[in-house]
C-alpha positions as CSV (number, residue, x, y, z in Angstrom):
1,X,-161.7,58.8,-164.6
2,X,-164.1,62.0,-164.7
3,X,-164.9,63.5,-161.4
4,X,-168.4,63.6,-160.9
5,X,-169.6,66.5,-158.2
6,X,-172.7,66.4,-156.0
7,X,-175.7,68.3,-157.6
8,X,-177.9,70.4,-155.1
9,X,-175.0,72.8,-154.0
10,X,-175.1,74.2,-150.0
11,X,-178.4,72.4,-149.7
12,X,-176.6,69.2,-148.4
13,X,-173.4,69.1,-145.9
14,X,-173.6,65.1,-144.6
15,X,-171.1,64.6,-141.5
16,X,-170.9,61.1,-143.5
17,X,-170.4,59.6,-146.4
18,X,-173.5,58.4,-147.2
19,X,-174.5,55.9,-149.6
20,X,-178.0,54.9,-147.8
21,X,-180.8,56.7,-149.6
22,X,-182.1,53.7,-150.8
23,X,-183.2,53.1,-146.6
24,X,-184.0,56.7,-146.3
25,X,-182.8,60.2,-148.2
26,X,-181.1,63.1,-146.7
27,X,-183.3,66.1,-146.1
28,X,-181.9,69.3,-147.9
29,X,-181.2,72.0,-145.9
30,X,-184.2,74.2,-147.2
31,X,-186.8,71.8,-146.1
32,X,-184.9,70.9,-142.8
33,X,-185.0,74.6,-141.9
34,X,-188.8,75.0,-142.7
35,X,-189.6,72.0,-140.6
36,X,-187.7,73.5,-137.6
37,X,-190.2,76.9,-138.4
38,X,-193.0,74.6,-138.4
39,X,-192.0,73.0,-135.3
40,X,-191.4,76.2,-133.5
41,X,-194.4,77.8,-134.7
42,X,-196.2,75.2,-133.4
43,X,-194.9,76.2,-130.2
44,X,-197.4,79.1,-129.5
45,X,-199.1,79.7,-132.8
46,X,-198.3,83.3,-132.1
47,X,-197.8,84.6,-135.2
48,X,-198.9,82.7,-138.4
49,X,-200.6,79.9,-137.2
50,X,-201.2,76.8,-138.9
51,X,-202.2,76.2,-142.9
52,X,-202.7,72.7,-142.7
53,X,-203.7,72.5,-146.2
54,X,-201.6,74.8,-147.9
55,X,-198.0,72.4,-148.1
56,X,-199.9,69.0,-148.8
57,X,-201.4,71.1,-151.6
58,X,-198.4,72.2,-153.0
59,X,-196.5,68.7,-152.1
60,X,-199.4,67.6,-154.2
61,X,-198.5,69.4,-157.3
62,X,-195.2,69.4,-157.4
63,X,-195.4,65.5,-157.1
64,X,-197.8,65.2,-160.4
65,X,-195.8,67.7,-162.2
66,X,-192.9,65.0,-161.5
67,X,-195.2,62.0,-162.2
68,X,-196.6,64.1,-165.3
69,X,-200.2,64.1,-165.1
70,X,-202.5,66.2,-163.5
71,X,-203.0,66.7,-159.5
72,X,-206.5,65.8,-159.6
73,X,-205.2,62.1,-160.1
74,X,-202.9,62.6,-157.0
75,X,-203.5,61.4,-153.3
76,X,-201.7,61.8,-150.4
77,X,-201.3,60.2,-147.3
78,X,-198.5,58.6,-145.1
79,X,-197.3,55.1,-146.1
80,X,-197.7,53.0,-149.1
81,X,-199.2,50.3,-147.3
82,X,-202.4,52.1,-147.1
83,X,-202.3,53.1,-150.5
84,X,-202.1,49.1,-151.2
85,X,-204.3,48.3,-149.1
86,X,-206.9,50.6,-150.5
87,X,-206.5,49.4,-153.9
88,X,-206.9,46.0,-152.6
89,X,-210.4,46.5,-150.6
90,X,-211.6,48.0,-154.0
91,X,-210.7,44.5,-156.0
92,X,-213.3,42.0,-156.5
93,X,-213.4,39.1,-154.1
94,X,-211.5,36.0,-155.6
95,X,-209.5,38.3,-157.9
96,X,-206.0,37.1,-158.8
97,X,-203.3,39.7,-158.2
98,X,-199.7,38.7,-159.5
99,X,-196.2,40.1,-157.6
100,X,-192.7,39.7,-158.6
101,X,-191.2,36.7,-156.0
102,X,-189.6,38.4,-153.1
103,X,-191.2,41.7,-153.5
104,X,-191.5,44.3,-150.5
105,X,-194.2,43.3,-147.9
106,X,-196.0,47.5,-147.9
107,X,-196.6,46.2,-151.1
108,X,-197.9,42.7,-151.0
109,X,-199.0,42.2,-147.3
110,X,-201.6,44.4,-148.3
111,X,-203.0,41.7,-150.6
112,X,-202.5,38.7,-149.0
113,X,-204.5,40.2,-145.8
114,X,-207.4,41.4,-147.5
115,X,-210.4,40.1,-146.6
116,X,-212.0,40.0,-149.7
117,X,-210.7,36.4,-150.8
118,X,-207.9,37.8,-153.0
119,X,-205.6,35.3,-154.7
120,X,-202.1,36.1,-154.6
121,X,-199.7,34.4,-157.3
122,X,-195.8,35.6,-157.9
123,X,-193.0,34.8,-160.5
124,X,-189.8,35.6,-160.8
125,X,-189.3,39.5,-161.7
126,X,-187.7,38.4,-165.1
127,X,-190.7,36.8,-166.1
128,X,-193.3,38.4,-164.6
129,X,-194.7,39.7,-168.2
130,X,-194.8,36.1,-169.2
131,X,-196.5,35.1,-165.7
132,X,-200.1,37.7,-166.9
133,X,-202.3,35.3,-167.9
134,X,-206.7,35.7,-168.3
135,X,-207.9,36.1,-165.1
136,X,-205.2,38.1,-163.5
137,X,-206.9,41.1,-162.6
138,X,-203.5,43.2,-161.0
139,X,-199.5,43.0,-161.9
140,X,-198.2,44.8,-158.5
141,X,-194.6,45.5,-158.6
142,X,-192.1,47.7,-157.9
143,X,-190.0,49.9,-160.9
144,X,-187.0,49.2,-159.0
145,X,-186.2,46.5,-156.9
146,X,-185.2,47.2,-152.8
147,X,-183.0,44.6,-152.1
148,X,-180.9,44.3,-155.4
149,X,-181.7,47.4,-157.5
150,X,-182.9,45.5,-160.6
151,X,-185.2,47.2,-163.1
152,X,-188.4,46.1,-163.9
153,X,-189.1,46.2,-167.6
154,X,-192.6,47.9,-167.3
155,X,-192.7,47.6,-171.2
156,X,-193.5,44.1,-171.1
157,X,-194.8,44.0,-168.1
158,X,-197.4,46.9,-169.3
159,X,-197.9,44.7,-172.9
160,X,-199.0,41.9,-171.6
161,X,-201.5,43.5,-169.0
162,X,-203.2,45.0,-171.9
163,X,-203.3,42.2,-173.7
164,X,-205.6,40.0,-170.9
165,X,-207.2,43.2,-169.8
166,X,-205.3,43.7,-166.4
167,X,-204.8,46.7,-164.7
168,X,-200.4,47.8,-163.5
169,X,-200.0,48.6,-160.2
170,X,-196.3,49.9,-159.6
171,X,-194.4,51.0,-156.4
172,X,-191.6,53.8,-157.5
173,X,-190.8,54.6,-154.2
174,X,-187.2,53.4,-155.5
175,X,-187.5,54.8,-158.7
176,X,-188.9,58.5,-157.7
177,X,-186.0,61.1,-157.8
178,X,-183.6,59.6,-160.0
179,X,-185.2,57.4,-162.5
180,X,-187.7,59.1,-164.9
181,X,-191.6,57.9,-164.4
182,X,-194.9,59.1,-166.0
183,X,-197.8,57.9,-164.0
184,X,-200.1,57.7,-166.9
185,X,-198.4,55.0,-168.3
186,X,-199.9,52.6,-164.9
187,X,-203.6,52.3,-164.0
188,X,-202.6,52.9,-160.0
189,X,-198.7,54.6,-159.2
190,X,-197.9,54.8,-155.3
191,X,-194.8,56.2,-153.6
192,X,-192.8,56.2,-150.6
193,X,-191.5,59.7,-151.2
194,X,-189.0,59.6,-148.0
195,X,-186.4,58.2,-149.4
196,X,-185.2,59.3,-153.2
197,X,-187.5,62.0,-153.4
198,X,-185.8,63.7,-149.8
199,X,-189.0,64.2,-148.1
200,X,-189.7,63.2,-144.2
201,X,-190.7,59.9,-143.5
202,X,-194.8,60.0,-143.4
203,X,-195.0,61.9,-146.7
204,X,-196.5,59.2,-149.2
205,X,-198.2,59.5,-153.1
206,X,-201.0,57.3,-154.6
207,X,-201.7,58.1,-158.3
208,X,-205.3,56.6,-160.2
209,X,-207.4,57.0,-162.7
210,X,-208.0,58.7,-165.8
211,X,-209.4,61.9,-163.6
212,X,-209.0,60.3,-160.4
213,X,-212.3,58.5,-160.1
214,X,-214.2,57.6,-163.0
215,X,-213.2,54.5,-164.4
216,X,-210.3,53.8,-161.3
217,X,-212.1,51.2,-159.8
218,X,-211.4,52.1,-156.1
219,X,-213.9,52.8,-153.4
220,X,-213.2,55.4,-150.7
221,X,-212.8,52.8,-148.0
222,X,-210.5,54.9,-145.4
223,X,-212.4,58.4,-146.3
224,X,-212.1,60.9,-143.1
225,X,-213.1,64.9,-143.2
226,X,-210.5,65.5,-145.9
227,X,-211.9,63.3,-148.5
228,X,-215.0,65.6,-148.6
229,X,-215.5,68.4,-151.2
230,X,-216.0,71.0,-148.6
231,X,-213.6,69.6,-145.5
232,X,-214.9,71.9,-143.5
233,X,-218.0,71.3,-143.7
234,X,-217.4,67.4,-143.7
235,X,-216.4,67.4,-140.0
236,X,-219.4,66.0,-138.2
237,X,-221.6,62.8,-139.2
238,X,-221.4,61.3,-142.8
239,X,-219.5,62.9,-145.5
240,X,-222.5,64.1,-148.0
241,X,-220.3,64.9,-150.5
242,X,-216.6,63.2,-151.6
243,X,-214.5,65.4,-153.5
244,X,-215.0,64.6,-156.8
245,X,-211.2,63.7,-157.9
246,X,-208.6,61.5,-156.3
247,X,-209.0,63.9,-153.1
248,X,-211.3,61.3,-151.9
249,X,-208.4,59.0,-151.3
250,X,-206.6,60.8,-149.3
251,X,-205.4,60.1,-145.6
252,X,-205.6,63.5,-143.0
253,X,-201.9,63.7,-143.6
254,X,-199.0,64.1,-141.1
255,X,-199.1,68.0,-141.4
256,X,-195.1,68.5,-140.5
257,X,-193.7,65.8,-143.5
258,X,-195.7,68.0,-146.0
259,X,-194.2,71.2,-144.6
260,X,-191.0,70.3,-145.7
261,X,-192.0,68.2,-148.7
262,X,-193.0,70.5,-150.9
263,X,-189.4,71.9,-150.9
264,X,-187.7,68.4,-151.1
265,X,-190.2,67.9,-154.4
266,X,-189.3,71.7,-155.5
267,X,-185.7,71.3,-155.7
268,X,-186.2,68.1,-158.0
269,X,-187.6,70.5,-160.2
270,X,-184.8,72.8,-160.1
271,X,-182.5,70.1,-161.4
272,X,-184.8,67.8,-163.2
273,X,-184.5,64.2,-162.8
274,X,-182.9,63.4,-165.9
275,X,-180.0,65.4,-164.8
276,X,-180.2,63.5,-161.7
277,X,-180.0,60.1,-163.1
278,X,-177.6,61.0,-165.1
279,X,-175.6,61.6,-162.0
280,X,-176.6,58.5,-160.3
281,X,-176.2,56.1,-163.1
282,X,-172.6,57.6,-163.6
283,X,-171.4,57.2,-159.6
284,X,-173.1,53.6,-159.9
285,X,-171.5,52.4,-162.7
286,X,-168.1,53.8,-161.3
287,X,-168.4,51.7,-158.8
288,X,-169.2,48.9,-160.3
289,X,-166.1,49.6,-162.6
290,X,-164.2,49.8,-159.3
291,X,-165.7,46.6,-157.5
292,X,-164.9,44.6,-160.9
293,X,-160.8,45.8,-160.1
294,X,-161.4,44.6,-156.5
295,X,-162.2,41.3,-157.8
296,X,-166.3,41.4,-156.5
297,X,-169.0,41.0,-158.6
298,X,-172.2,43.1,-158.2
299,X,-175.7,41.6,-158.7
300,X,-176.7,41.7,-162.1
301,X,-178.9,45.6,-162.0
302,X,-177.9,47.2,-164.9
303,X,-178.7,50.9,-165.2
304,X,-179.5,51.0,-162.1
305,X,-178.7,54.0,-158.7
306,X,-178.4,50.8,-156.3
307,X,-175.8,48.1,-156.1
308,X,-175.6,45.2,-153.6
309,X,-172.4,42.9,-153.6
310,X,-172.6,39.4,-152.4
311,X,-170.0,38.4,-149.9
312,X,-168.9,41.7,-148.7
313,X,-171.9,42.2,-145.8
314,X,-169.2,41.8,-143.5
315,X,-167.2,45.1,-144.1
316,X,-170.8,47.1,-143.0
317,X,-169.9,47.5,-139.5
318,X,-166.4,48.6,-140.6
319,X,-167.8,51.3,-142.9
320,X,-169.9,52.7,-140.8
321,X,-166.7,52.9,-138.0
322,X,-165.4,54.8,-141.0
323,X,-168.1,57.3,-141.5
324,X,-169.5,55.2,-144.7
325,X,-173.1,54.7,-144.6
326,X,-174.3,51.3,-146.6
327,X,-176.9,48.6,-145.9
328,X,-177.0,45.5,-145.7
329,X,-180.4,43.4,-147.5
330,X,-180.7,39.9,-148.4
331,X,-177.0,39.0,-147.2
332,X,-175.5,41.6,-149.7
333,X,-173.6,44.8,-149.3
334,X,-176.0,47.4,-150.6
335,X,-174.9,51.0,-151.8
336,X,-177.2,53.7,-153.5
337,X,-175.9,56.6,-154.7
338,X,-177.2,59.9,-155.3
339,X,-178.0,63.7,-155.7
340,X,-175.8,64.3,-152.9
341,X,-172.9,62.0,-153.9
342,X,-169.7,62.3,-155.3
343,X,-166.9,60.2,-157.4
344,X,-165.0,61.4,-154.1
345,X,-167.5,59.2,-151.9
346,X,-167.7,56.5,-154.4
347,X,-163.3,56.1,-154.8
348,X,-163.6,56.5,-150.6
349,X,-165.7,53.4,-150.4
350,X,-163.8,51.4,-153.0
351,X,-160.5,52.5,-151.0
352,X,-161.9,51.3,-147.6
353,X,-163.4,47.6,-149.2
354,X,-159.9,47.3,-151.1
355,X,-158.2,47.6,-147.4
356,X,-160.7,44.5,-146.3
């Protein structure tokens, strides 16, 4: 079988093997060593001082070049629950909002907390196109599943909100690094970016609207000094003036996660993610290849960077005694493989579960 070597060069060195991403990403080395500037800078603020601004700015960009649409549709702030729950202050009372069963809680919780009387409904991620029906006002779902690593097929999902007038809500902080997305084909994208996309935890992406407020439906229900036009002038007493694109959503961010983001999303661009899931697919599907000589079967996730195994949860603590970093979700042995990952890591793993 082909040897498949880990893209991204000296940027990553792991003391592991690790096969966790889809819990949380490795940092490559370029944004862990302007972090550690940061950090030190902050120290005495001697000699550059601090642009707050400047790296959520470029984090910013770099993140709607990815998404491909413009970053005047892009907020930013620190977890995807707020995003959610943003989105879900701005619905209507009573509305009806519909979630694959067994989706993650930043997602849902969200929803089912509001105060504003929303109905929350699910069906099973296979037929959660079928589940749209008139009066469902928001499909919320993830591109790629946590637990399992199933696909959503957005397609339908996306055909049948158009056709009772819905609006698409999808969570790609799964999907974000390895499996191609265009934002403009949702009404509201959001993003965990600390995982796939290799950026500190507290760095987090809400996409909206056709230029980021007309038409997007969302009210500014968290806005602080940096949703004004002028931040600086929006420090004391009412904001007179919101920015006038999806600025106004934003969160006053954790300054230190965008210091390094912006490299994490620059080196993306470097490779491209096509070339990454390429990669990913490939390890995957080794494994999978391997698993099936082993005599396990995988969960059903075709095409998918993430595969969980029922009835091998047990090895986890033995992997990780052997430097093997998996998880374990739902009762299943879950592996995601990445950037950083090798056919090397992937025939280590299989060698260590073949010895169980």
């Amino acid at each position: 079988m082909q040897r498949i070597e880990p893209l991204g060069g000296d940027e990553f060195t792991p003391l592991t093997t690790y096969l966790n991403t889809a819990s949380s990403g490795l940092l490559p080395a370029r944004s862990a060593a302007a972090l550690r500037a940061a950090a030190e800078e902050s120290a005495s603020y001697g000699t550059m001082g601090q642009d707050y601004f400047g790296p959520a700015e470029a984090s910013r960009a770099a993140f709607a070049r990815l998404m491909h649409v413009p970053p005047e549709r892009v907020a930013i702030g620190g977890a995807v629950a707020v995003h959610a729950a943003l989105i879900a202050g701005s619905l209507p009372h009573g509305s009806e909002v519909l979630f694959p069963e067994g989706e993650f809680s930043s997602l849902v919780n969200p929803f089912a907390a509001a105060g504003n009387g929303l109905k929350v409904r699910t069906a099973p991620l296979a037929e959660l196109a079928d589940a749209v029906r008139p009066g469902t006002a928001l499909v919320a779902f993830s591109a790629v599943q946590a637990k399992d690593g199933r696909l959503a097929d957005t397609e339908a999902v996306r055909a049948a909100v158009r056709a009772h007038g819905a609006r698409t809500l999808v969570d790609v902080t799964q999907a974000a690094g390895w499996l191609p997305v265009r934002a403009g084909d949702f009404d509201y994208l959001v993003c965990g970016a600390f995982k796939w996309l290799l950026c500190p935890r507290g760095t987090s992406f809400l996409v909206c609207g056709a230029d980021g407020t007309a038409g997007d439906g969302l009210e500014a229900l968290h806005a602080g000094w940096v949703a004004g036009a002028d931040p600086m002038e929006s420090n004391y007493g009412p904001i007179r003036q919101l920015a006038a694109d999806a600025r106004r959503y934003d969160e006053p961010h954790a300054h230190y996660s965008y210091v390094a983001a912006q490299h994490s999303l620059a080196l993306f661009e470097e490779i491209g993610v096509e070339t990454v899931h390429a990669h990913d697919v490939a390890l995957a599907d080794r494994y999978r290849a391997g698993l099936a000589e082993l005599g396990h079967t995988p969960l059903p996730a075709p095409g998918s960077a993430i595969v969980s195994v029922p009835g091998l949860a047990d090895a986890a603590d033995r992997l990780a005694a052997a430097g093997v970093r998996v998880a374990v979700r739902a009762g299943n042995l879950r592996a995601a493989f990445h950037l950083y990952n090798s056919s090397g890591d992937v025939d280590r793993l299989l060698e260590l579960l073949g010895e169980g």
